[in-house]
TORKOL-381712 format. One record per residue (C-alpha): residue number from 1; residue in one letter; x, y, z. Coordinates in steps of 0.25 Angstrom, whole numbers. Layout:
REM TORKOL-381712
{num: NUM | residuo: a | east: X | north: Y | up: Z} $
...
END
This chain:
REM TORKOL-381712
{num: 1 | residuo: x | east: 0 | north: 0 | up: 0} $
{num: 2 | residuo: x | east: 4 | north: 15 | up: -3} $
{num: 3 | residuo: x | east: -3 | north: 20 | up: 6} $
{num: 4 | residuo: x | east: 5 | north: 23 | up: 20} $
{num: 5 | residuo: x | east: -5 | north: 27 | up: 31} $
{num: 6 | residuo: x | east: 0 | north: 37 | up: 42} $
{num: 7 | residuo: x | east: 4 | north: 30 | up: 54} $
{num: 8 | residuo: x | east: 13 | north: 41 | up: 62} $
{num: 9 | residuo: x | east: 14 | north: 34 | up: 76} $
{num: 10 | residuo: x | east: 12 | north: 21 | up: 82} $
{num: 11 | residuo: x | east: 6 | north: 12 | up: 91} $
{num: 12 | residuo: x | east: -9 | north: 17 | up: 98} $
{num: 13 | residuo: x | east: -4 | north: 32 | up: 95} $
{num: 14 | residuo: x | east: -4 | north: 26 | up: 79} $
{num: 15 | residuo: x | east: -16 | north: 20 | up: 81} $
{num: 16 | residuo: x | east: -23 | north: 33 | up: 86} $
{num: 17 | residuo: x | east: -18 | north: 42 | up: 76} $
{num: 18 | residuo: x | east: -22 | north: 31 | up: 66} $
{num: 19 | residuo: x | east: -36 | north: 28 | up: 72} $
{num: 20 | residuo: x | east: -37 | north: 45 | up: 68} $
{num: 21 | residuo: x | east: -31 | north: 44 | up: 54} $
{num: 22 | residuo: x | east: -37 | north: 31 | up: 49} $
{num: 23 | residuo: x | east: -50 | north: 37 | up: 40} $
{num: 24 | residuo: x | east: -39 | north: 48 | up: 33} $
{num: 25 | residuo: x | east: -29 | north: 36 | up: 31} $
{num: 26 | residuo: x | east: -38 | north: 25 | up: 26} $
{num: 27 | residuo: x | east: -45 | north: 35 | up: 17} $
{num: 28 | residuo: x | east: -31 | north: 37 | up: 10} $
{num: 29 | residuo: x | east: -28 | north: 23 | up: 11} $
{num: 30 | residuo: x | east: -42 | north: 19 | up: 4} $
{num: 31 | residuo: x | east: -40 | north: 30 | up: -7} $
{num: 32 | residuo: x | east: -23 | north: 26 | up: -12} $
{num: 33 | residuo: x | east: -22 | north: 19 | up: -25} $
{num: 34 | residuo: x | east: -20 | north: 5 | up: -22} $
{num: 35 | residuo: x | east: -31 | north: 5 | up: -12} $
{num: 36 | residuo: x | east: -42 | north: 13 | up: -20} $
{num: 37 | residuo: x | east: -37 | north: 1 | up: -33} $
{num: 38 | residuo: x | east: -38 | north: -11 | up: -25} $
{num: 39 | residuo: x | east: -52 | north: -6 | up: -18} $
{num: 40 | residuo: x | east: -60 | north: -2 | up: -32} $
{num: 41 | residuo: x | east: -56 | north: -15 | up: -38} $
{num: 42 | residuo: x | east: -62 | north: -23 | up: -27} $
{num: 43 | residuo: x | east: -73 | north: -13 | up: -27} $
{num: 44 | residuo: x | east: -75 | north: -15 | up: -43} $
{num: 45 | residuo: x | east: -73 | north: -29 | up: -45} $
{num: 46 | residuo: x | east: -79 | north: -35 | up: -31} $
{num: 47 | residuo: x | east: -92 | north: -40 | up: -35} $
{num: 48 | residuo: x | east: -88 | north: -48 | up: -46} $
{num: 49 | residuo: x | east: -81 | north: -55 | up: -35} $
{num: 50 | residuo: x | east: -91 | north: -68 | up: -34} $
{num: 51 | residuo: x | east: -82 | north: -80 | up: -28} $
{num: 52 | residuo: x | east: -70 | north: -82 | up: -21} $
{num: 53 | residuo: x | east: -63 | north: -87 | up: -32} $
{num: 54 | residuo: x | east: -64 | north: -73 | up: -40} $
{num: 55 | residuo: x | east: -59 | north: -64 | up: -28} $
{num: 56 | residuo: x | east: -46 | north: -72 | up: -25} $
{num: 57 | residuo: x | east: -44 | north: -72 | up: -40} $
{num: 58 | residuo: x | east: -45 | north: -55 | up: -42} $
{num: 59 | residuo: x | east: -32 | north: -54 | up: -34} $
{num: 60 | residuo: x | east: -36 | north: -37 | up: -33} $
{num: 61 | residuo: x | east: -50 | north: -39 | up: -26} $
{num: 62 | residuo: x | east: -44 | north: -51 | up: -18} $
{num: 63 | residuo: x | east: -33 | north: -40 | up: -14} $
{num: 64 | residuo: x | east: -44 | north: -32 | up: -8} $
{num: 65 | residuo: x | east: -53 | north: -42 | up: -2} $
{num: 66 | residuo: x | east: -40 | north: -48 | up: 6} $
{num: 67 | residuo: x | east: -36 | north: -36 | up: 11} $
{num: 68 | residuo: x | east: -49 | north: -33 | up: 16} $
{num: 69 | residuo: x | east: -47 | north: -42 | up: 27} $
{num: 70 | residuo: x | east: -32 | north: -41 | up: 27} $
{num: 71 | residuo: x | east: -28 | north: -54 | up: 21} $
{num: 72 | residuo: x | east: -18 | north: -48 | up: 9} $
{num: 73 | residuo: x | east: -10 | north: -57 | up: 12} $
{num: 74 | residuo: x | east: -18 | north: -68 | up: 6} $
{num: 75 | residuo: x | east: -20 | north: -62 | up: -8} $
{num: 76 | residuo: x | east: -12 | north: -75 | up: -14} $
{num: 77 | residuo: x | east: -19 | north: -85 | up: -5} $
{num: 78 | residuo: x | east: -30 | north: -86 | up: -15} $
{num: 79 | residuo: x | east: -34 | north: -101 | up: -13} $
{num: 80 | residuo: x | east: -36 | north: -97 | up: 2} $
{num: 81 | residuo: x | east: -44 | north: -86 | up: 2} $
{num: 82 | residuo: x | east: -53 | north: -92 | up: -8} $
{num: 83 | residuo: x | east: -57 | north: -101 | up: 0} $
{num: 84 | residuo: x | east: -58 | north: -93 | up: 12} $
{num: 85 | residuo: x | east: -67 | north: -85 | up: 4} $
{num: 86 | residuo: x | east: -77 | north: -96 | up: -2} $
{num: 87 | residuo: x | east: -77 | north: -104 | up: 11} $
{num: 88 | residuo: x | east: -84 | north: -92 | up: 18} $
{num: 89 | residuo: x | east: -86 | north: -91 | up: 34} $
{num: 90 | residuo: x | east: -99 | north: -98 | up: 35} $
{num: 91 | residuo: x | east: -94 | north: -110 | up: 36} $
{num: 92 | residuo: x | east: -86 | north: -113 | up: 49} $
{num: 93 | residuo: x | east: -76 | north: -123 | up: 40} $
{num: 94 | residuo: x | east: -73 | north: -111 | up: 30} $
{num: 95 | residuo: x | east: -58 | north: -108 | up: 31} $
{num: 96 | residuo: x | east: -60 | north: -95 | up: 33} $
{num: 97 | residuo: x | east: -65 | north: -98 | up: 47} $
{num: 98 | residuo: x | east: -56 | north: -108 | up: 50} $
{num: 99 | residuo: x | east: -45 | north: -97 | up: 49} $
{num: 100 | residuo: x | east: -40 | north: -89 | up: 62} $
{num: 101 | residuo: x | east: -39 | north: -76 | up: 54} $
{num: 102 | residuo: x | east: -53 | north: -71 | up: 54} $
{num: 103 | residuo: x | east: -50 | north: -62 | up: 40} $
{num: 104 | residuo: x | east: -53 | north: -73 | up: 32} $
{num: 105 | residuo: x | east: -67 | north: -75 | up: 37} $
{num: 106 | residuo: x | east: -69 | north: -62 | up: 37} $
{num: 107 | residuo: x | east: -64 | north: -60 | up: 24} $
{num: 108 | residuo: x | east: -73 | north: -73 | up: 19} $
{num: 109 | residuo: x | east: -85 | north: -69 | up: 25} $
{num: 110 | residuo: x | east: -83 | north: -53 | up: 18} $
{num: 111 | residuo: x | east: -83 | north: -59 | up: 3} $
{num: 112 | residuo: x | east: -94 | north: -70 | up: 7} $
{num: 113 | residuo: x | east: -88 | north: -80 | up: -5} $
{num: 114 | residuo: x | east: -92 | north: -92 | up: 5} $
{num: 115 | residuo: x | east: -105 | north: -87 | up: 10} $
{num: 116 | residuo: x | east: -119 | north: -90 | up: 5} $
{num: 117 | residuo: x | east: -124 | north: -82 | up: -7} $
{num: 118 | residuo: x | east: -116 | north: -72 | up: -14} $
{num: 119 | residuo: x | east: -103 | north: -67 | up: -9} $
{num: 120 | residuo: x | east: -102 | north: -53 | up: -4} $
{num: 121 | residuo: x | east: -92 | north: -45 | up: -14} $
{num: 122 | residuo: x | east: -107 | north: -43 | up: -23} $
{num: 123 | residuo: x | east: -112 | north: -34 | up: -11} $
{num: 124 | residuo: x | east: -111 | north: -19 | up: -13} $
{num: 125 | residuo: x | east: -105 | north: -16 | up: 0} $
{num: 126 | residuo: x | east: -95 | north: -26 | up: -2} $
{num: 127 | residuo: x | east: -84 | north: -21 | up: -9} $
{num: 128 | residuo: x | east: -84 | north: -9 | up: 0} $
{num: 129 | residuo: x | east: -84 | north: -19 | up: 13} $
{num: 130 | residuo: x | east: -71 | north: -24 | up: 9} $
{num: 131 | residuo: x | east: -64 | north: -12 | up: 3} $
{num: 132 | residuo: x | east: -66 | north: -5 | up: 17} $
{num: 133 | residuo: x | east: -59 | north: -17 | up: 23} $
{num: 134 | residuo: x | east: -49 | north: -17 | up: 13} $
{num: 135 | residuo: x | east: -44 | north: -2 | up: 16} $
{num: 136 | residuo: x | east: -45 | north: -3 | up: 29} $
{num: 137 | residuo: x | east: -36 | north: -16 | up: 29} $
{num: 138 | residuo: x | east: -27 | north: -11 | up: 19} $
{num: 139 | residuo: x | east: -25 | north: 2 | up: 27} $
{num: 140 | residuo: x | east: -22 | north: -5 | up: 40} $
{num: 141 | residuo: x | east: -12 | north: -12 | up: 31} $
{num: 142 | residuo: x | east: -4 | north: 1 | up: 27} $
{num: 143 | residuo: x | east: -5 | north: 5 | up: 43} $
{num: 144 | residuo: x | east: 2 | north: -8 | up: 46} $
{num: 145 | residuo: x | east: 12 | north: -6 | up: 37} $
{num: 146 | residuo: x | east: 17 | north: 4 | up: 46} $
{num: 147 | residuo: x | east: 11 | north: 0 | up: 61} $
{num: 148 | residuo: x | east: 5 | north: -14 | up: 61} $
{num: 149 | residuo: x | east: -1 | north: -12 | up: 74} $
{num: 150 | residuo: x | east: -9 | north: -1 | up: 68} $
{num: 151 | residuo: x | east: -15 | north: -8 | up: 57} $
{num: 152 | residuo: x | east: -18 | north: -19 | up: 67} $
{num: 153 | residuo: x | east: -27 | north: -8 | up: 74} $
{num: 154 | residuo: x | east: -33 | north: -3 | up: 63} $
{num: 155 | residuo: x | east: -37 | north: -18 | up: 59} $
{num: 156 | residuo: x | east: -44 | north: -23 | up: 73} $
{num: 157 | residuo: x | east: -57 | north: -16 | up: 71} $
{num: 158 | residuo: x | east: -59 | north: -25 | up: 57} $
{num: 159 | residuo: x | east: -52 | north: -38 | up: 64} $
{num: 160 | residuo: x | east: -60 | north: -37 | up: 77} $
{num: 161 | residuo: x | east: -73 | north: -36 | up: 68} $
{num: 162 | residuo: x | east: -70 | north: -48 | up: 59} $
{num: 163 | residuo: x | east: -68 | north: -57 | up: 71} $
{num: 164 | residuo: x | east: -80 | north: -54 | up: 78} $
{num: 165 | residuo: x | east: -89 | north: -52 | up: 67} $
{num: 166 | residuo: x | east: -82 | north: -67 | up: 60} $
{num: 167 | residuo: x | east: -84 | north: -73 | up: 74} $
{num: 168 | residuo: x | east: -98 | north: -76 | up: 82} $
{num: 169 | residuo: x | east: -92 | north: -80 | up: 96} $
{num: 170 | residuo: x | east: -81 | north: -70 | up: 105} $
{num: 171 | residuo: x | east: -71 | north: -84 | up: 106} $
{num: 172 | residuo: x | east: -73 | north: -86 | up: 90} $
{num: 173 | residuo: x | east: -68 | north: -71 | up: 90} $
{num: 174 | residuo: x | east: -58 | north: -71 | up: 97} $
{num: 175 | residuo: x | east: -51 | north: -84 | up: 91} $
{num: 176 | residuo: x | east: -53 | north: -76 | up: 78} $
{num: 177 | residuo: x | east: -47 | north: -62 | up: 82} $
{num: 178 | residuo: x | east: -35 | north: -73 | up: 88} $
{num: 179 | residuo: x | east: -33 | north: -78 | up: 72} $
{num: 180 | residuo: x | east: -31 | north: -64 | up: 68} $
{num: 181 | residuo: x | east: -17 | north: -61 | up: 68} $
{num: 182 | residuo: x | east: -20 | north: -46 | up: 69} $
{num: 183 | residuo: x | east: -30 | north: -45 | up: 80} $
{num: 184 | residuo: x | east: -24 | north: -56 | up: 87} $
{num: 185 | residuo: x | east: -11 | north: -47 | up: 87} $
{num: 186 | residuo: x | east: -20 | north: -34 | up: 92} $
{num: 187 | residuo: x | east: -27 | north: -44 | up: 103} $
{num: 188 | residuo: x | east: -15 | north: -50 | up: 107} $
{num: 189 | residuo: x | east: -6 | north: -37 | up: 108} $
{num: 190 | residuo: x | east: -16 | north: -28 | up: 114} $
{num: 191 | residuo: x | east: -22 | north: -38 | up: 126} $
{num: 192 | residuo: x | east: -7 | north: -41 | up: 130} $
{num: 193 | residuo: x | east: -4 | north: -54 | up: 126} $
{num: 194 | residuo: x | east: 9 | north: -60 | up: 123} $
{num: 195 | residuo: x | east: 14 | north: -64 | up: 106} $
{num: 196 | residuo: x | east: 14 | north: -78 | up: 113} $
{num: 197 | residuo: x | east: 0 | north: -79 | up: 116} $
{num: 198 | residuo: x | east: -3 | north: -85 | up: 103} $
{num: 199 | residuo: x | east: 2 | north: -96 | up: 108} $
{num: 200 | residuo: x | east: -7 | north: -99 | up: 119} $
{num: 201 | residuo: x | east: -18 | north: -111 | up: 116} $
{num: 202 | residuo: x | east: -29 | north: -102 | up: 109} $
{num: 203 | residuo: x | east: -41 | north: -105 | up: 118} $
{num: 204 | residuo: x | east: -33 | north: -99 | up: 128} $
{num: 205 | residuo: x | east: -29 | north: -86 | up: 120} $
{num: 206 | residuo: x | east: -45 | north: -85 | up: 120} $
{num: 207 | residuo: x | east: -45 | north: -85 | up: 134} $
{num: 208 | residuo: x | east: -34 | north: -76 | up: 135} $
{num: 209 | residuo: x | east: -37 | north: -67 | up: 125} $
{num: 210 | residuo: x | east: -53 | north: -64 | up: 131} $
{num: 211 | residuo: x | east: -47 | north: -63 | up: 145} $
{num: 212 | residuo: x | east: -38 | north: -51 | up: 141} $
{num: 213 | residuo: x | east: -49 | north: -45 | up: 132} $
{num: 214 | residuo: x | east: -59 | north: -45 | up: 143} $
{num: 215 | residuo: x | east: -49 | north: -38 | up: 153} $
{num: 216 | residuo: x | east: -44 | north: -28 | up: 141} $
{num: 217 | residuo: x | east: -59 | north: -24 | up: 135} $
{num: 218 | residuo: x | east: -68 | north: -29 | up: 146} $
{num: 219 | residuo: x | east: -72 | north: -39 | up: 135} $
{num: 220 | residuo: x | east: -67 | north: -51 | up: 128} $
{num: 221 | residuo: x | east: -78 | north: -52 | up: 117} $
{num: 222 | residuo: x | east: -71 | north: -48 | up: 105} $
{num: 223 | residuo: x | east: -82 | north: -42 | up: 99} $
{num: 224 | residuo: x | east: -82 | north: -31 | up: 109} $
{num: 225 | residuo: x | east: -69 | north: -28 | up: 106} $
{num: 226 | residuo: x | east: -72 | north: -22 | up: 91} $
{num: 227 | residuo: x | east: -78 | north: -11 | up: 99} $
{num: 228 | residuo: x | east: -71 | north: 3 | up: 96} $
{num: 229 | residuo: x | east: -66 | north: 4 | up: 109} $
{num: 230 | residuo: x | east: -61 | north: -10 | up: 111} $
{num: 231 | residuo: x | east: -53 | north: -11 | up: 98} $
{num: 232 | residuo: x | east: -48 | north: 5 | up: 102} $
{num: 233 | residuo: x | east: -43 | north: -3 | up: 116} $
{num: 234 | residuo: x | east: -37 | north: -14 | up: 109} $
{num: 235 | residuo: x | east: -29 | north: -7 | up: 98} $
{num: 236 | residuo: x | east: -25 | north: 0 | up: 110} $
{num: 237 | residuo: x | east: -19 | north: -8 | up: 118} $
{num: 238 | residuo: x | east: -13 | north: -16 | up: 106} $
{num: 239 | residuo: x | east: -8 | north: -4 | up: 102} $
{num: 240 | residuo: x | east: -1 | north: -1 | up: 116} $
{num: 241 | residuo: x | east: 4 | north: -16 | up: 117} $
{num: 242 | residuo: x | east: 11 | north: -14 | up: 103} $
{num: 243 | residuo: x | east: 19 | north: -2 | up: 109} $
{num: 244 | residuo: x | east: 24 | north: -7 | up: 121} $
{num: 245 | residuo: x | east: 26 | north: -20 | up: 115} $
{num: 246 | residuo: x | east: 35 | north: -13 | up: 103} $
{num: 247 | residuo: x | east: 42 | north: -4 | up: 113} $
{num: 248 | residuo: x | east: 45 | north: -16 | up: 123} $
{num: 249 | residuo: x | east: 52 | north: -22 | up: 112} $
{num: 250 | residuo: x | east: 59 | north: -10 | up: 107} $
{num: 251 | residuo: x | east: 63 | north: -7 | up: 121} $
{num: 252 | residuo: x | east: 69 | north: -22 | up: 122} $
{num: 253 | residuo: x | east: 76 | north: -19 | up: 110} $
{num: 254 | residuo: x | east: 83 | north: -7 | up: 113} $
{num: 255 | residuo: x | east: 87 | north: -13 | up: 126} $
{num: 256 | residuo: x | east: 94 | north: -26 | up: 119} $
{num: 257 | residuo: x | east: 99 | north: -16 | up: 110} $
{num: 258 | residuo: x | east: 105 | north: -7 | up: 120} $
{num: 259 | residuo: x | east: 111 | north: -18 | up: 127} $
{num: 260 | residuo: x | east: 116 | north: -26 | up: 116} $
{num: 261 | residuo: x | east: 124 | north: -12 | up: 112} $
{num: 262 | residuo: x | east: 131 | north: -10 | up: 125} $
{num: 263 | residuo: x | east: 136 | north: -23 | up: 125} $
END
């Protein structure tokens, strides 16, 4: 991407000067060359889009409809994301609910290839549902570019909403929010846990996990936690416990450094 969006400071000082300049930001970001080509094409030639062979076979729309949900990286996988897209989320077997990452069930349920009746990408509204998503995935791409902790804020509100509303009970949710490598990084950093922690038996990770959330928000159902002031808290403290975390290791380094060269 060409565009390079303003990120003068860091850590929650960053993320409060970018919570103010996101509208200007993501308006110029929607509006640069590459953006504004990749997004009329999918807007143009969507709804001719009937199957899933034909999307993973227009390697510009597929471009777009991947990085809606932020899974560029699989632009080549065609064979898998076919069939993550015919198999649908209805049926409990479908791969795409077999998988820890809930992106691809969100991703499957968003085109409907697998669904009863017609898929979604002949509705209207449908090419501007996935365009918004792209933009604003894209955008947080460019923001990571810089500070990957701030494009990790600025992706929980979308990540916290696909676990909840792809999930019907707060265990499944939480089990899902733990297959996502980004909010599982937010969840982990921001309540205190140790890198380790992933290798503790999952069941208990559960446990664990809720405990803390009840004591941090006063509730460990994880669809209270896409409340404004709830994801405000956690980016929060994930953004504090980046900071101390970086300067601790910093610090340790200077002093090894300092020691090494008066020996």
């Amino acid at each position: 991407m060409s565009f390079q969006p303003i990120v003068p400071l860091s850590g929650y000082s960053g993320w409060l000067f970018l919570e103010r300049t996101a509208e200007t930001q993501k308006e110029a970001f929607s509006e640069s060359a590459e953006v504004v080509r990749a997004t009329d094409a999918f807007r143009e030639r969507i709804g001719e889009i009937t199957t899933a062979e034909d999307l993973v076979a227009d390697r510009e729309l597929l471009s777009v409809a991947l990085g809606a949900f932020g899974l560029d990286d699989d632009i080549d996988s065609k064979f898998f994301i076919q069939k993550i897209l015919e198999e649908g989320t209805s049926d409990s077997d479908a791969l795409a609910n077999k998988l820890s990452d809930s992106r691809y069930a969100a991703f499957s349920e968003a085109f409907g290839f697998g669904e009863i009746g017609p898929p979604r990408t002949g509705l209207s509204v449908f090419p501007d549902e996935i365009i918004e998503r792209y933009e604003a995935e894209q955008f947080e791409i460019a923001v990571g570019e810089q500070n990957n902790d701030l494009r990790i804020a600025l992706n929980l509100e979308t990540a916290l909403s696909d676990v909840v509303d792809g999930s019907s009970t707060n265990d499944a949710r939480w089990f899902s929010m733990m297959g996502n490598t980004v909010l599982r990084t937010t969840f982990e950093t921001a309540l205190g846990f140790p890198s380790s922690f992933g290798t503790v038996d999952i069941d208990q990770q559960l446990v664990q996990f809720k405990e803390r959330a009840e004591r941090t928000f006063g509730t460990d159902q994880m669809a209270d936690l896409t409340s404004g002031e709830n994801q405000e808290k956690l980016i929060r403290l994930y953004m504090l416990q980046s900071e101390i975390s970086a300067f601790s290791s910093s610090s340790g380094a200077s002093v090894a450094l300092t020691l090494l060269q008066q020996i």
